[in-house]
VEXMIMI-29053 format. One line per 4 residues: for each residue x, z, y of C-alpha. Coordinates in steps of 0.2 Angstrom, whole numbers. Each point is the difference from the previous one (the first is absolute). Layout:
N
X,Z,Y; ...;
This chain:
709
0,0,0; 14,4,10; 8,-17,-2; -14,-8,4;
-3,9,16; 16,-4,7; -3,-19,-5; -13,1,10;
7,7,14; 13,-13,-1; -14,-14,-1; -8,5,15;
15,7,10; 8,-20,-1; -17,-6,2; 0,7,16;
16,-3,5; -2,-19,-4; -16,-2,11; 4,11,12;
-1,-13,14; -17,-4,-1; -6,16,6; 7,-6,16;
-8,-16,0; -17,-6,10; -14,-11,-3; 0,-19,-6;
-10,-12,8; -7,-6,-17; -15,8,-7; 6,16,9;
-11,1,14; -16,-5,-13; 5,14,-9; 4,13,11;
4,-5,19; -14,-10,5; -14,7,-10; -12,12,7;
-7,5,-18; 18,7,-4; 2,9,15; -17,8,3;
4,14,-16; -10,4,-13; -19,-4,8; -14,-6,-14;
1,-16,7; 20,-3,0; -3,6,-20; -14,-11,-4;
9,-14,9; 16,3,-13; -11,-2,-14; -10,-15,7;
13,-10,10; 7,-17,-8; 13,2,16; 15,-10,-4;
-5,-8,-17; -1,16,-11; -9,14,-3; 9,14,-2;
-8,16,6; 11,11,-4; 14,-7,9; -11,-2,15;
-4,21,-2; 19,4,0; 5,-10,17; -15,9,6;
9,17,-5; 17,-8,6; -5,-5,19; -10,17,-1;
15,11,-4; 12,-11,12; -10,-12,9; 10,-16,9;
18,7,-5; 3,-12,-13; 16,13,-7; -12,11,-8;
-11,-15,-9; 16,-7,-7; 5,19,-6; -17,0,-10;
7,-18,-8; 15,7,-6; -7,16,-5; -10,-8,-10;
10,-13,-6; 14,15,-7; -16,10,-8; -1,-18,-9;
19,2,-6; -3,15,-5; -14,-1,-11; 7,-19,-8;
14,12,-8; -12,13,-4; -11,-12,-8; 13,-9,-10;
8,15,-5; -13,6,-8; -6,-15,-8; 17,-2,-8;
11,13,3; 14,-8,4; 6,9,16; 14,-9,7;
-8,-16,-2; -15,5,8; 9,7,14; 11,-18,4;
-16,-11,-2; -7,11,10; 15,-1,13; 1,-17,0;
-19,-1,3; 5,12,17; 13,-9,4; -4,-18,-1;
0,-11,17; -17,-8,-4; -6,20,1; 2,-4,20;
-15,-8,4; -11,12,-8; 7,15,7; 6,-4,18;
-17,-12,6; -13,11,2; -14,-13,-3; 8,1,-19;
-8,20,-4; -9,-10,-11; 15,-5,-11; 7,21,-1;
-19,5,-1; -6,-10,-15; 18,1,-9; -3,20,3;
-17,0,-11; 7,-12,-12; 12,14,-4; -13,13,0;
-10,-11,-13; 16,-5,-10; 4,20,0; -17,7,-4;
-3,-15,-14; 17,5,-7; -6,19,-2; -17,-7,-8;
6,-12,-12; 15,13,-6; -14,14,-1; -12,-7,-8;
4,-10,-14; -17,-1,-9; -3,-19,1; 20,-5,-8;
3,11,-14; -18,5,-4; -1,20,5; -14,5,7;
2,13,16; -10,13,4; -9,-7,14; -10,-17,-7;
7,-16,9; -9,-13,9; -9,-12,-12; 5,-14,13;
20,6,8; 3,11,-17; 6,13,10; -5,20,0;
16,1,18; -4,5,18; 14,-8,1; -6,-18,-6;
-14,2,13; 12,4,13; 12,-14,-2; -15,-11,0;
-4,10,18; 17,-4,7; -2,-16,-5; -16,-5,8;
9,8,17; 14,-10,-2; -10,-16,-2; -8,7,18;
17,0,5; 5,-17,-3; -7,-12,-10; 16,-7,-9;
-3,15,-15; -12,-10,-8; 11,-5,-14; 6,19,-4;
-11,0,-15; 9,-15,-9; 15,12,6; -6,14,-9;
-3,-11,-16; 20,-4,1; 2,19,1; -8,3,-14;
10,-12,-8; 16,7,8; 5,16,3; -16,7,-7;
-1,-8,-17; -17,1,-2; -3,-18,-8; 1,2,-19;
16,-10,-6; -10,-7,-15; -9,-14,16; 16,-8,0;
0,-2,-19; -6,-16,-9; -14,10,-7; -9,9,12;
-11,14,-10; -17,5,7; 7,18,7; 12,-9,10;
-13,-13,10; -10,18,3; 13,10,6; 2,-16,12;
-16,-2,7; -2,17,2; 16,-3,12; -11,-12,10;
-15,10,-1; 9,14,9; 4,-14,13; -16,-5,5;
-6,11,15; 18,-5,7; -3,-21,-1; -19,4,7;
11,9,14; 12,-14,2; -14,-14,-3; -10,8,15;
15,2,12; 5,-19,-7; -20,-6,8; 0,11,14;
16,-6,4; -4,-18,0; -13,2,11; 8,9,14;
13,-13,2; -12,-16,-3; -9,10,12; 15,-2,12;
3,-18,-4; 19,6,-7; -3,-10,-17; 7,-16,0;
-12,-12,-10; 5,-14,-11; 0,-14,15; 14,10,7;
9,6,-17; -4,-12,-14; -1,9,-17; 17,-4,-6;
9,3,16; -6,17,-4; 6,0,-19; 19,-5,8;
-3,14,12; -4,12,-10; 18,-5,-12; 9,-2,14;
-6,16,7; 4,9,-16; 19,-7,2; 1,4,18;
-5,20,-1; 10,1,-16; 17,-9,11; -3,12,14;
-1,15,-13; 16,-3,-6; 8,-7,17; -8,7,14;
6,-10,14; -7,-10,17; -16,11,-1; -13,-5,9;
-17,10,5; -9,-19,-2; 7,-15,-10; -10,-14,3;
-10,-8,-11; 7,-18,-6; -9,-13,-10; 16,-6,-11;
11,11,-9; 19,-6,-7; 5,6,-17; -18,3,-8;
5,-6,-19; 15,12,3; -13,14,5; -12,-2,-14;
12,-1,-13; 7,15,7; -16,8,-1; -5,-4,-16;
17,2,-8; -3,20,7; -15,1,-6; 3,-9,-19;
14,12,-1; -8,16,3; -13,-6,-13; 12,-4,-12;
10,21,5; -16,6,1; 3,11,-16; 18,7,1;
0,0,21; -18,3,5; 5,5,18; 3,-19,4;
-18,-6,-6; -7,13,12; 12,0,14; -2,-19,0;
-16,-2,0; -4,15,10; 8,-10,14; -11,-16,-5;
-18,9,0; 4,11,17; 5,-17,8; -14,-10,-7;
-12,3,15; 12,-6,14; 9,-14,-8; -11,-13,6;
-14,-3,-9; -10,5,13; 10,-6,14; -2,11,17;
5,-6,16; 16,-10,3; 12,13,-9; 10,-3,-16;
8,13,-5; 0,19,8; 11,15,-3; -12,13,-3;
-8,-8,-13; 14,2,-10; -1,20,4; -8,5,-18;
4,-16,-11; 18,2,3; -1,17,-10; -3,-11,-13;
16,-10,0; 10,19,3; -8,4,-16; 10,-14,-10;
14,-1,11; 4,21,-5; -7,2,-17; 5,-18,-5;
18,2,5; 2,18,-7; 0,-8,-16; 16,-3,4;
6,17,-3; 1,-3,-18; 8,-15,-1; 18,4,7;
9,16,8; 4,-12,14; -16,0,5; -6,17,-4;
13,4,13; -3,-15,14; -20,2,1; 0,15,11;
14,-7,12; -11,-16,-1; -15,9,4; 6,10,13;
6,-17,10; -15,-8,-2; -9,15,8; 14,-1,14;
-4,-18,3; -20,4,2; 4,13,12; 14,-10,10;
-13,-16,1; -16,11,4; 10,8,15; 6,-18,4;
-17,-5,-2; -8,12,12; 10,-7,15; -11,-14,2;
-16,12,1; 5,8,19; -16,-10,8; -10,-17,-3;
12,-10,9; 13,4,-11; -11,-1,-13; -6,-16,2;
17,-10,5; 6,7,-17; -15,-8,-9; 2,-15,11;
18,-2,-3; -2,-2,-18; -13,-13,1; 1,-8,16;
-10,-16,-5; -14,5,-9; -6,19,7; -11,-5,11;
-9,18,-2; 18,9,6; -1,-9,16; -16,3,3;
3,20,-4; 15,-1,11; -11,-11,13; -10,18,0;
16,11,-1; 6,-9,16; -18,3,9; 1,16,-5;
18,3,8; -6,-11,17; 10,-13,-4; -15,-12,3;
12,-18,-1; 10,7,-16; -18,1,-6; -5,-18,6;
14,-8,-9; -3,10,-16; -19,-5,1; 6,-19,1;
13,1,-13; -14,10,-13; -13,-18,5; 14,-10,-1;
2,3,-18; -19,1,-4; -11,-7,10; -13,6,-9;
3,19,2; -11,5,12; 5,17,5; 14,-6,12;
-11,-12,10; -9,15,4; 15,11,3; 7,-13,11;
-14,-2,11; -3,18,3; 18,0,6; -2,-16,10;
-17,12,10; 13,14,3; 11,-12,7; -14,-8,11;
3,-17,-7; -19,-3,-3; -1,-18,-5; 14,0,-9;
-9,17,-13; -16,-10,0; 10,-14,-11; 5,13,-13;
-15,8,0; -12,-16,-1; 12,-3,-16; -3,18,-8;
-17,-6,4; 1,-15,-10; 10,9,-16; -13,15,2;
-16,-3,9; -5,18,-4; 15,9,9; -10,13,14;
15,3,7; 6,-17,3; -17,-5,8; 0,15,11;
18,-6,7; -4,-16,0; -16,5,14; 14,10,10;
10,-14,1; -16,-11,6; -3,12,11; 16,0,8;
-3,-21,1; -15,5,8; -9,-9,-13; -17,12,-2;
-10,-7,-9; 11,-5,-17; 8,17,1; -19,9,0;
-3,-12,-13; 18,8,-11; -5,17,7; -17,-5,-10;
8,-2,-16; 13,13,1; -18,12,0; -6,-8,-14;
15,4,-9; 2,18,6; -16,5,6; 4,19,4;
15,-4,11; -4,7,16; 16,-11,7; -5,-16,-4;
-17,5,8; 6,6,16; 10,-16,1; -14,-13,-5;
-10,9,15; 14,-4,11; 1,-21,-10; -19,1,5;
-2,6,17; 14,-9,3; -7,-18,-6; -16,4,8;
8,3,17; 8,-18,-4; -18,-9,1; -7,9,14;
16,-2,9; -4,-19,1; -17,5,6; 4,8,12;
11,-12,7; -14,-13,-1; -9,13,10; 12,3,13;
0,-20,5; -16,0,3; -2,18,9; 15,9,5;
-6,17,-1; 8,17,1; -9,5,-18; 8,-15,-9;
17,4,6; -1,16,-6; -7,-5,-15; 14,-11,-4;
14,11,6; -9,13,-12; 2,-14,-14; 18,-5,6;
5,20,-1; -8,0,-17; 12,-14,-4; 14,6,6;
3,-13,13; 1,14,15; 9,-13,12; -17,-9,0;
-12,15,-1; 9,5,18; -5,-16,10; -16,1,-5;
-2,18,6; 8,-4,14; -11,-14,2; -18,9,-2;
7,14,13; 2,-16,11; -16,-1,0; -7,19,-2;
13,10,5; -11,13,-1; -6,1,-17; 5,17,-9;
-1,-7,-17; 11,-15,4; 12,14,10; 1,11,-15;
3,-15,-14; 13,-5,8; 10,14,6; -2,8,-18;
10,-18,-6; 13,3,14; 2,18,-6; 1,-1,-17;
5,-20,-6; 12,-2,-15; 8,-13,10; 11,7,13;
0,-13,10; -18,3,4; -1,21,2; 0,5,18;
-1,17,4; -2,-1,19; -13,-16,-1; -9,9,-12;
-1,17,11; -9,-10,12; -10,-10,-8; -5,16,-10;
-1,13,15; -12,-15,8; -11,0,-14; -3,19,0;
-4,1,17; -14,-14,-1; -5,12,-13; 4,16,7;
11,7,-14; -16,3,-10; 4,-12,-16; 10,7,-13;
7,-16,-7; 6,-6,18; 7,17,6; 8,-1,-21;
8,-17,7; 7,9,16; 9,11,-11; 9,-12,-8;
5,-11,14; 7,16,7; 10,3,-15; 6,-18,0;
8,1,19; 8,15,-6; -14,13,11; -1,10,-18;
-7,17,13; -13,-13,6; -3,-5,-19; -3,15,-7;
-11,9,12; -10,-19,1; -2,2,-18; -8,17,-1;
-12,-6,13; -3,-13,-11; -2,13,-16; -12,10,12;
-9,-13,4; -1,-8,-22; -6,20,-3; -13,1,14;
-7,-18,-6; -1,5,-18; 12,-15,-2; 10,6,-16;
10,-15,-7; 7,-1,19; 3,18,1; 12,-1,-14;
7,-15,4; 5,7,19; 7,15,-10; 11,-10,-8;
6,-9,16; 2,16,9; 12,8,-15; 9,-17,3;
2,0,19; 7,18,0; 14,-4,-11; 3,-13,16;
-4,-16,-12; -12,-12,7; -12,-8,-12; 3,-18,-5;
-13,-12,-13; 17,-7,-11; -5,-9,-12; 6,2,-21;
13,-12,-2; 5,6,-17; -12,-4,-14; -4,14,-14;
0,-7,-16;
């Protein structure tokens, strides 16, 4: 017990020491702020709704509840400091090393051999994605219960022997799982939480057929005679039997799984990925993990999909060889059948068949499969031991540099994790020609940063590779609105428009850049749609009233106009400087002011309009605090400083000509005179002015140049 204790603290003492810079490390810009930065469900706690919303959410392609509750606990424990959600990570992912070498120690009691697989599976470069990206809990989380399940199934199948040699124990077993164990019932518990975790544990009951065979030996030896007896083909079904509430597990999270990312259109379908592109992915992908297993170099966090692979006969021969010849072991080295195809089954659901997005290959996936190949790598090459002294005496020193070269690369590794951009630029620099996904995550590592023309050029080089992928057109354009360069951002976003009519987003940039072009009534018309897409946005609503009042002035503008040739009125130029303010044309809006005082110089109303323009434009060509003291001062004396909203107006050109004494005390007249009226919504908003003016700032209508996505 001791021993093992100490190897433990070993385990998780280098663990530590390996990934100890990703405690020191931020957020990502991919998937990290849907999983934790930018999503208000995360960060409101535990509420009803945020838990219902985990277990009902098809947010990001998967349904996995239980990772959704963690990231709750996570942000609730240390909110936006990202060094505390990647300390759960590697917590977690240690508790995972720990239990592999419990697990496998006592299923075959083989210590040190436990302890180097289970080192190798700590220490491994592809372990970096999954512990230092916070998005990946998922990978740590559901590894942890698959653990749990291998742990507790081990204690059940050891304890409780009924079904194999045929004693019967003292509590009856179930007709259905033959089992009398809590501990059968609570590995089939920590499985169903680690498919609500992550999907990818669905084939962990084909794993636990492989354990059977291998360490457990609970497959009579007399299936692999020539003559099977009847005894034997029972003993074996009742193996499967006890396997059925965990493939109805896995064949539910397989359905729900399906739906949530055909739900977010992530599944490529056979006009994009023919059926035997996907059979030469899925042997190419096989080859690929199983290269970077055993040289892990020029990793990537995405390698871009491709549609031609070099060296396939190579790769399937390769593969079939392995597998023909852990067949052909299977009786004097069992560990290769199960380690082998351990790794096959795990990696089945991510290997292409269904083809997700424009990925290959990824890392993480290969976080519990790659036990597999550890499995045959340790126990295979301990057979060694007996064939020669030689090496009975290099193994350890063998071993011990293998771990070395984990720990040296992991470190290495880690440097390229600092932030996005340097993320990203790695990714990029490995495969520059076809990653159009890494420019356009290191487009959105740039905006992030502020670096709005590194963006630009990495949005152009991500279309120029495919000019199909729609998400840097968007990208692009949104920078191209930052940048004020409105015509140029309604191209990109037309052409997201064309790859993806139903894009909210992109509508609703596209009617900002119309308005901008003054082009009202198209951009009502993309305010319109974007509605229609996100109904409950009260953004897009406050924006389409804007498009609308703004393409209505546009008609009765030219109305007015017809009306002022043929009766030059002081109502129709006030009318149509009203329009013009509206429109932002506040040039224009002054000479018609100026015109109807021309001929009423005496009109309050005209007075107050335009000296409220004067005081408070956007445009500083146009404010004029002095013009608009007198025009203001004139109006209240027509009226005799009896109307709230013209005596409100006085304050504020007050403020603007720098009189802020004048401005306040003219604004609590104003406020007196909004309470003795009854007049509420001008009460409070002379309020806020006065606040405003006695910090000396004089109140000015600028307009939101910045778009909120």
């Amino acid at each position: 017990m001791r021993r093992n204790i100490y190897i433990c603290l070993l385990l998780a003492g280098i663990t530590l020491v390996a990934f100890w810079p990703v405690t020191k490390l931020g957020f990502i810009v991919l998937d990290d702020p849907e999983y934790v930065t930018d999503n208000p469900n995360i960060q409101h706690g535990f509420t009803a709704d945020s838990v219902v919303w985990a277990f009902t959410t098809t947010r990001t392609g998967n349904w996995h509840p239980v990772t959704w509750l963690s990231h709750i606990l996570d942000y609730k424990l240390f909110g936006s400091d990202a060094r505390g959600h990647h300390w759960m990570n590697l917590g977690i992912h240690i508790a995972n090393v720990l239990l592999l070498f419990v697990v496998l120690r006592n299923m075959t009691g083989a210590v040190w051999r436990s302890a180097l697989v289970a080192a190798l599976f700590a220490w491994h470069p592809l372990r970096i994605e999954s512990v230092a990206w916070i998005s990946e809990r998922k990978d740590v989380l559901s590894a942890f219960f698959m653990m749990l399940t291998l742990l507790c199934y081990t204690k059940a199948v050891t304890s409780d022997r009924w079904h194999v040699a045929g004693t019967k124990p003292v509590t009856a077993p179930s007709p259905v799982t033959c089992h009398s164990s809590r501990f059968y019932w609570l590995s089939v518990l920590f499985f169903a939480l680690g498919l609500m975790s992550k999907p990818m544990l669905v084939s962990t009951p084909l794993v636990l057929l492989l354990l059977d065979f291998w360490p457990l030996r609970r497959i009579p030896q007399g299936m692999f005679s020539s003559s099977v007896e009847r005894r034997d083909l029972i003993s074996a079904f009742k193996l499967f039997l006890e396997k059925v509430p965990f493939f109805g597990l896995s064949l539910g999270s397989s359905i729900v799984t399906v739906y949530a990312q055909g739900h977010g259109q992530a599944i490529s379908d056979l006009n994009h990925v023919p059926l035997d592109a996907r059979f030469e992915n899925v042997i190419a992908s096989y080859a690929a993990y199983l290269g970077r297993i055993f040289w892990p170099a020029d990793l990537s966090i995405f390698y871009p999909y491709v549609n031609e692979h070099s060296g396939m006969i190579f790769a399937f021969v390769l593969l079939a060889g392995i597998s023909a010849l852990g067949i052909w072991r299977a009786r004097l080295q069992p560990c290769l059948i199960t380690g082998w195809f351990w790794f096959l089954v795990m990696l089945l659901p991510v290997v292409g068949i269904v083809q997700v997005g424009r990925q290959f290959i990824a890392d993480r996936y290969t976080y519990l499969p790659s036990i597999g190949i550890f499995l045959v790598v340790v126990w295979g090459t301990a057979a060694l031991t007996g064939v020669s002294r030689f090496w009975r005496a290099a193994l350890p020193f063998m071993a011990i540099g293998l771990l070395a070269a984990c720990l040296l690369d992991t470190r290495y590794q880690l440097r390229y994790w600092r932030n996005s951009i340097t993320l990203f630029s790695h990714s990029i620099e490995i495969t520059p020609e076809q990653n159009c996904v890494g420019y356009w995550i290191l487009g959105n590592a740039y905006l992030e940063s502020g670096d709005m023309d590194a963006a630009v050029k990495s949005y152009q080089s991500s279309i120029q590779i495919a000019p199909d992928f729609q998400e840097p057109y968007f990208q692009l354009g949104y920078v191209l609105l930052r940048q004020n360069k409105f015509q140029e951002a309604e191209v990109q976003l037309r052409e997201t428009l064309r790859l993806n009519e139903n894009n909210a987003d992109a509508h609703a940039c596209l009617g900002y850049a119309l308005i901008q072009q003054r082009n009202y009534v198209e951009a009502a018309g993309e305010y319109s749609k974007a509605l229609t897409l996100k109904p409950d946005d009260d953004h897009i609503k406050k924006w389409l009233a804007v498009a609308t009042l703004k393409a209505e002035s546009e008609t009765a503008l030219a109305r007015y106009y017809e009306m002022l040739k043929a009766n030059p009125t002081p109502e129709v130029h006030v009318q149509i400087a009203a329009i013009l303010t509206i429109q932002e044309k506040f040039q224009e809006a002054t000479e018609h002011y100026l015109a109807a005082l021309k001929l009423e110089p005496d009109s309050a109303d005209v007075l107050n309009n335009f000296a409220w323009l004067l005081a408070t434009c956007s445009d500083p060509q146009v404010r004029n605090g002095a013009q608009a003291v007198k025009y203001a001062e004139r109006a209240c004396e027509l009226t005799h400083y009896r109307e709230t909203m013209m005596v409100g107006t006085l304050a504020a050109a007050y403020a603007e000509a720098g009189r802020f004494d004048d401005a306040i005390s003219t604004a609590q007249k104003a406020c007196s005179l909004a309470s003795e009226s009854g007049q509420q919504p001008l009460l409070k908003r002379n309020q806020e002015l006065l606040e405003l003016y006695r910090q000396h700032q004089p109140y000015h209508e600028a307009t939101r140049s910045n778009i909120e996505r």
